[in-house]
C-alpha positions in Angstrom: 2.6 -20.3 -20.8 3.2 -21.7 -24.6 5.4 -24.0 -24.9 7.4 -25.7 -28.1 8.9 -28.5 -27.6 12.0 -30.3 -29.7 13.2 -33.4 -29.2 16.2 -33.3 -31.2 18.8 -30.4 -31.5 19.3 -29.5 -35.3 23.1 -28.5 -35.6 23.1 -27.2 -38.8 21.7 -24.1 -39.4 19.5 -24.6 -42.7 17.9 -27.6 -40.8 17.5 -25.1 -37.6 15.8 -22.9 -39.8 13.3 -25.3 -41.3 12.1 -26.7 -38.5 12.0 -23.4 -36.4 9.9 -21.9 -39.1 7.5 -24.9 -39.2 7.2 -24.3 -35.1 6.6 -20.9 -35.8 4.0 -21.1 -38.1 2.2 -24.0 -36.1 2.4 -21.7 -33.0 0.8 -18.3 -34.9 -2.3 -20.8 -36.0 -2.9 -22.4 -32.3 -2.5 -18.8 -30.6 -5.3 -16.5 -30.9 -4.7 -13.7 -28.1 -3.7 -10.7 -29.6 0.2 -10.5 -30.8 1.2 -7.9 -28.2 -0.3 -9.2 -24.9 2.1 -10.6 -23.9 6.5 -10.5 -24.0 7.7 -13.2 -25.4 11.2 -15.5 -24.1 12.2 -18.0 -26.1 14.2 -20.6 -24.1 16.1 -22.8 -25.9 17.9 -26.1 -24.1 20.7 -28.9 -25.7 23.4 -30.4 -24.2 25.8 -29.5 -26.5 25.2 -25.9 -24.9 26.1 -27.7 -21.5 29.7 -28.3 -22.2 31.5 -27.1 -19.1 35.1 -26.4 -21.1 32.3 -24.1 -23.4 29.8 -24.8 -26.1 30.8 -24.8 -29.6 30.1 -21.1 -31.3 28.9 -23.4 -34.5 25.9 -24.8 -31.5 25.3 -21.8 -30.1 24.7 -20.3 -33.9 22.2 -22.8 -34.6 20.2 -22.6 -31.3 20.6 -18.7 -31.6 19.1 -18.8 -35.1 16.0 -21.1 -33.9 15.3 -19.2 -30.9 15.0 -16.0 -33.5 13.1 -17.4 -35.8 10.4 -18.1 -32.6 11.0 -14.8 -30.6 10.2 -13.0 -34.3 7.5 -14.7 -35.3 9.4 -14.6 -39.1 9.7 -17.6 -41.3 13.5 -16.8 -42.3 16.5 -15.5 -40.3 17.3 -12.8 -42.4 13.5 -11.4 -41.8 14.3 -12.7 -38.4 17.3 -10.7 -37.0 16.3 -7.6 -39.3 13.2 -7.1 -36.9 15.9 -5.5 -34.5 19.5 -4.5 -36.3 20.0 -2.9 -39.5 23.3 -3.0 -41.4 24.2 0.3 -40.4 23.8 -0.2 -36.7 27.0 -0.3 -35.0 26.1 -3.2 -32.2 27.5 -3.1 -28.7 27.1 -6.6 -26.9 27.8 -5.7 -23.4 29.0 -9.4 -21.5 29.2 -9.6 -17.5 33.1 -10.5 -16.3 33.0 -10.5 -13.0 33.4 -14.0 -11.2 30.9 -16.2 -13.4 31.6 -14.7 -17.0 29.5 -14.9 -20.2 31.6 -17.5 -22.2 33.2 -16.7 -24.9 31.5 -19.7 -27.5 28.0 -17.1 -27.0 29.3 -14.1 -27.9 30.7 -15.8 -31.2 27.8 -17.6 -31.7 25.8 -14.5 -31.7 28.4 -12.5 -33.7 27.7 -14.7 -36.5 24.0 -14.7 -36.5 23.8 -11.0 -36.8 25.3 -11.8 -40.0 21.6 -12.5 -41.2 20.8 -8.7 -40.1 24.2 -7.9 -43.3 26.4 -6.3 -40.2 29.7 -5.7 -40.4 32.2 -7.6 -37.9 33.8 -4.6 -37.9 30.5 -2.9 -36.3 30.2 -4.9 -33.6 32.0 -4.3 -30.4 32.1 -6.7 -27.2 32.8 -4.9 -23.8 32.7 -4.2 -20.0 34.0 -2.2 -17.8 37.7 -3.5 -18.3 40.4 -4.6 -20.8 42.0 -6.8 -17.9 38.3 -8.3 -17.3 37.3 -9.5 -20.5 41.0 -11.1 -20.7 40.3 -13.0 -17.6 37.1 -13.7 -18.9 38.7 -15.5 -22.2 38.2 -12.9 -24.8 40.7 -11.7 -26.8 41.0 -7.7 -27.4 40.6 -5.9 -30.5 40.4 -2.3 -30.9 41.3 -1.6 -34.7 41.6 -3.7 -37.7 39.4 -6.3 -39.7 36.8 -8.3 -37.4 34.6 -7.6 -34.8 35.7 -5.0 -31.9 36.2 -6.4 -27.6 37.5 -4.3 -25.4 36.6 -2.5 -22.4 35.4 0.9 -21.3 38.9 1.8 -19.8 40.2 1.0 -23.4 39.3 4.2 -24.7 41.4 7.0 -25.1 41.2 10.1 -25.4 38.3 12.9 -23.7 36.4 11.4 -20.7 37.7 10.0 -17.3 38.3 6.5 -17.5 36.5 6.1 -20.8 33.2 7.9 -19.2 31.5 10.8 -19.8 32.5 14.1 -18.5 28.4 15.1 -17.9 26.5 13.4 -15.1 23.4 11.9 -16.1 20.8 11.4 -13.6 17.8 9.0 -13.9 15.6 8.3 -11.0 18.0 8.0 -7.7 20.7 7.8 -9.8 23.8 9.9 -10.5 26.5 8.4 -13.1 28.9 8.9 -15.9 27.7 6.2 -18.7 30.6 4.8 -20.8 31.3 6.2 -24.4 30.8 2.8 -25.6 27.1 3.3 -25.4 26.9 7.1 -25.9 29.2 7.2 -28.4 30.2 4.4 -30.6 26.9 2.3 -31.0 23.3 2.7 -32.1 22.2 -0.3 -30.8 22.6 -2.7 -27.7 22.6 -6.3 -26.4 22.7 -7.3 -22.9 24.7 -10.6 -23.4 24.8 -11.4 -19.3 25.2 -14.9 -17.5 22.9 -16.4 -15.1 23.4 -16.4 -11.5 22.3 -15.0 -8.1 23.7 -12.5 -6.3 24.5 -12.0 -3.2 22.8 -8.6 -2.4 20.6 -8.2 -5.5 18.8 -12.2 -5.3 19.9 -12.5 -9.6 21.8 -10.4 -11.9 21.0 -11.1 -15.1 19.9 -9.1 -18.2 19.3 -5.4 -16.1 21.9 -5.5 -13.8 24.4 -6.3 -15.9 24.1 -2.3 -17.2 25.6 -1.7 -14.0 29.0 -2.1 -15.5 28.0 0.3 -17.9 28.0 3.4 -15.0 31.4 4.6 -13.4 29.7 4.2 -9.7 27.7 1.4 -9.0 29.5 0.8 -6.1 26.8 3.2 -4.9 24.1 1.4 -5.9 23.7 -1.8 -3.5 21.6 -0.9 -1.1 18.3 -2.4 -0.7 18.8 -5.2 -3.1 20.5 -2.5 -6.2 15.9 -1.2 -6.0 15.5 0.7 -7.6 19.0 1.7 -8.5 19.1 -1.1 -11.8 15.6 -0.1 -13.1 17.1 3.6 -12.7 20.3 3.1 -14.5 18.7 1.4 -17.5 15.4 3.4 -17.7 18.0 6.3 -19.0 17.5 6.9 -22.7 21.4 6.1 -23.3 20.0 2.6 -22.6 16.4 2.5 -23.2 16.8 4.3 -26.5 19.6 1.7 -27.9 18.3 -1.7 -26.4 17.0 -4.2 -29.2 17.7 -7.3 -27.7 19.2 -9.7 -24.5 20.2 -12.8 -25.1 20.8 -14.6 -21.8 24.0 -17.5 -21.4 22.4 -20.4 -19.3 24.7 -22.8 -20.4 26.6 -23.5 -16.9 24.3 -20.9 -14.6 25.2 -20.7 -10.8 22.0 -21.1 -8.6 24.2 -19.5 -5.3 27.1 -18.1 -4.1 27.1 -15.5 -6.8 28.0 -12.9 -8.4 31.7 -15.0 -8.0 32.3 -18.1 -9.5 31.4 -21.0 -7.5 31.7 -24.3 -9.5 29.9 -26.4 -6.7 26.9 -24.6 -7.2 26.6 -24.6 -11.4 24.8 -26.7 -13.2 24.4 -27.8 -16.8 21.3 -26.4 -17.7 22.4 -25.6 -21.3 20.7 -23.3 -22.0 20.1 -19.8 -24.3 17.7 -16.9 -23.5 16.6 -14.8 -25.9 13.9 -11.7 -25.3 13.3 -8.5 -26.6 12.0 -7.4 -23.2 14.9 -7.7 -20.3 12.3 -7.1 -17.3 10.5 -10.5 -18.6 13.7 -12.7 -19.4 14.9 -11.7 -16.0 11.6 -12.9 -14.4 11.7 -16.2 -16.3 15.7 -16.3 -15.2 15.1 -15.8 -11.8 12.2 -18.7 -11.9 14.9 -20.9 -13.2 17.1 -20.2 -10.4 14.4 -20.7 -7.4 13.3 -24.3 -9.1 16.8 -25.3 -8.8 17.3 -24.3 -5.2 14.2 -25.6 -4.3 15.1 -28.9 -6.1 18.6 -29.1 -4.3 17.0 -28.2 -1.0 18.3 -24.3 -0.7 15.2 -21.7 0.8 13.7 -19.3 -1.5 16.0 -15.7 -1.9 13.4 -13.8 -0.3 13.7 -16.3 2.8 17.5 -15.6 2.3 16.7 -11.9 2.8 17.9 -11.7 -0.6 14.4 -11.0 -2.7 14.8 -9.7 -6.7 12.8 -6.5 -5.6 14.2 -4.0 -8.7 11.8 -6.4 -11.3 8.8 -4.7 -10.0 10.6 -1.1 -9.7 11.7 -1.7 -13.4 8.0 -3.1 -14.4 7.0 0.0 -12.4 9.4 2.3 -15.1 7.7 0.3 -18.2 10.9 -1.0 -18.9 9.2 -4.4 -19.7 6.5 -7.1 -17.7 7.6 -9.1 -14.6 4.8 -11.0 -14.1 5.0 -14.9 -15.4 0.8 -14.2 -16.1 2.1 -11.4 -18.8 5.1 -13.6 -20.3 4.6 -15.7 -23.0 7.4 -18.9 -22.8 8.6 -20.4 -25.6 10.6 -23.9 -24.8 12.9 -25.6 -27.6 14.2 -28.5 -26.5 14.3 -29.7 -23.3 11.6 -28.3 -21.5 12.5 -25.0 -19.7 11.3 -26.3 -16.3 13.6 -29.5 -15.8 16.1 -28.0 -13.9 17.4 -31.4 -12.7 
C-alpha cells in the first residue's frame, strides 16, 4: 500500500493544488506497476475536518480538491474532476440520514469542487429517502429556484408511489421500485455516506447507503444485507450512473450504529474519496476494526456481525475488496492512526 504523506494541511485551494500535483507527479515516477492494477482510495486526514460542531465547507473544499488531484492522477483540478462529470451531467449526491448523518459542511464542500468539472448548482441535487430526514439531518430543502437542489425521494410529485417507480426492477435476489431521482432526474451519481457500523450489516458505508435508494429494504437484512446491497447497486440504474464516493470520516462511529451514538465517535477527520465503492468500503471497514481493536472491542465477525456483501459485491465486479488489490493513498495524517 502507497502512501503520501503531508505534514501540513494547505487551506487554500491554489496552495492545495500545488502541492497535490507535486505529490502526484512524485508518485507516477516512484510507481511502476501498471496504472489499472490496482483501485485506488485516496484518504485524506486534518483536524480541521475533526470539528465535532462540523468542518468548515471552505476545509473540506481544499482537502476534496487534493484528494482529486491524487485519486486522478491529473496535475490540475479542472483536468481533475472532469475525469468523471461533465457540465451537462445533472449530479445526484445521495447522503445517509438515518441516526449518524453525512454533515452538511461535506456536501458543500463537494458542491463547490464540482465547480472545476463547469456544473451548474442548479444540476446538482442532494437527497435520501425523505424531506423530514435530511431536515433532521441539517440540510436545508430546495426544490426550484437558483442553487443547488436537496430534497428527498418523497419530495417528488407527481406519477410514481411515494416518488418511486411504478415498474419493479429486479437484480439478483432483489425486487424494488428505484427512486426517480436516479432514474429520472440525473446522469450521474455520488455515494456521499458516513462511516459507521451497523448493527446487522458489520459497516454501512459507500454500498449500502443505495439502500435508501429502493422503496423496500426493509426486506433486505437478512444475513448481514449479502448479497442484497451488492444486488441493489449492481442494477444498471446504479452501476450505469456511479462516477464517484466520497466517504465523510470526519466524526465516524466505530459501534452502536447505524444510530447516532456520541460515546462511540471519534475524531478521525477524515475524507474518502474512490472511484471504486467495493474498495473504499474495504479500506472503511479496516478503519473501523483498528479502532475497536485499539479501544478493546472484538472484531465484527467475533460480534456475529461480519461485512460479508464486500465479497458478494467483488463477486458482481462491482469493484475489489481485497486490501492486496487497493492502492492507498494517505494525505496527512497517516490513514492508520486511529488513536
Amino acid at each position: 500500500m502507497k502512501r503520501l504523506m503531508r505534514r501540513e494541511f494547505l487551506s487554500e485551494t491554489g496552495q492545495a493544488v500545488a502541492a497535490a500535483a507535486v505529490a502526484v507527479a512524485a508518485l507516477s515516477t516512484e510507481d511502476t506497476r501498471p496504472a489499472l492494477a490496482k483501485s485506488r482510495v485516496v484518504v485524506v486526514r486534518h483536524p480541521a475536518l475533526a470539528d465535532a460542531a462540523g468542518p468548515d465547507p471552505r476545509a473540506v473544499r481544499g482537502a476534496l480538491d487534493q484528494a482529486a488531484l491524487a485519486l486522478s492522477g491529473e496535475s490540475d483540478l479542472d483536468g481533475a474532476w472532469a475525469r468523471w462529470f461533465k457540465p451537462q451531467d445533472r449530479v445526484a449526491m445521495k447522503v445517509n440520514c438515518l441516526g449518524l448523518a453525512t454533515h452538511p459542511a461535506v456536501v458543500a464542500g463537494l458542491a463547490q469542487s464540482l465547480g472545476a468539472a463547469e456544473i451548474a448548482p442548479e444540476r446538482t441535487i442532494v437527497w435520501d429517502r425523505s424531506d423530514h430526514e435530511l431536515v433532521r439531518a441539517g440540510y436545508t430543502l430546495r426544490k426550484r429556484g437558483s442553487g443547488m437542489r436537496c430534497y428527498g425521494t418523497d419530495g417528488l410529485g407527481g406519477s410514481g408511489p411515494g416518488g418511486y417507480d411504478t415498474e419493479l426492477a429486479t437484480s439478483g435476489a432483489i425486487g424494488s421500485l428505484y427512486s426517480r431521482i436516479i432514474t429520472e432526474r440525473c446522469d450521474a451519481l455520488v455515494s456521499v455516506p458516513v462511516l459507521k457500523d451497523h448493527n446487522l450489516a458489520g459497516l454501512t458505508c459507500a454500498l449500502k447507503n443505495f439502500f435508501g435508494a429502493i422503496h423496500n429494504p426493509n426486506k433486505y437484512h437478512d444475513n448481514g444485507c449479502t448479497p442484497f446491497v451488492a444486488d441493489v447497486c449492481a442494477h444498471e440504474h446504479i452501476r450505469n450512473r456511479l462516477r464517484l464516493a466520497v466517504c465523510d470520516a470526519t466524526q465516524p462511529q466505530y459501534n452502536g450504529g447505524p444510530p447516532r451514538r456520541q460515546r462511540w465517535q471519534w475524531p478521525y477527520g477524515g475524507l474518502i474519496l474512490s472511484t471504486d465503492v467495493v474498495a473504499l468500503d474495504r479500506v472503511a471497514l479496516e478503519i473501523l476494526e483498528r479502532k475497536r481493536a485499539v479501544v478493546g472491542l472484538r472484531p465484527l465477525a467475533a460480534e456475529q456481525r461480519p461485512v460479508r456483501y464486500l465479497e458478494s459485491a467483488a463477486a458482481r465486479n462491482l469493484g475489489k475488496a481485497d486490501l492486496a488489490d487497493i492502492e492507498i493513498i494517505s494525505i496527512g495524517t497517516d490513514w492508520l492512526d486511529v488513536g
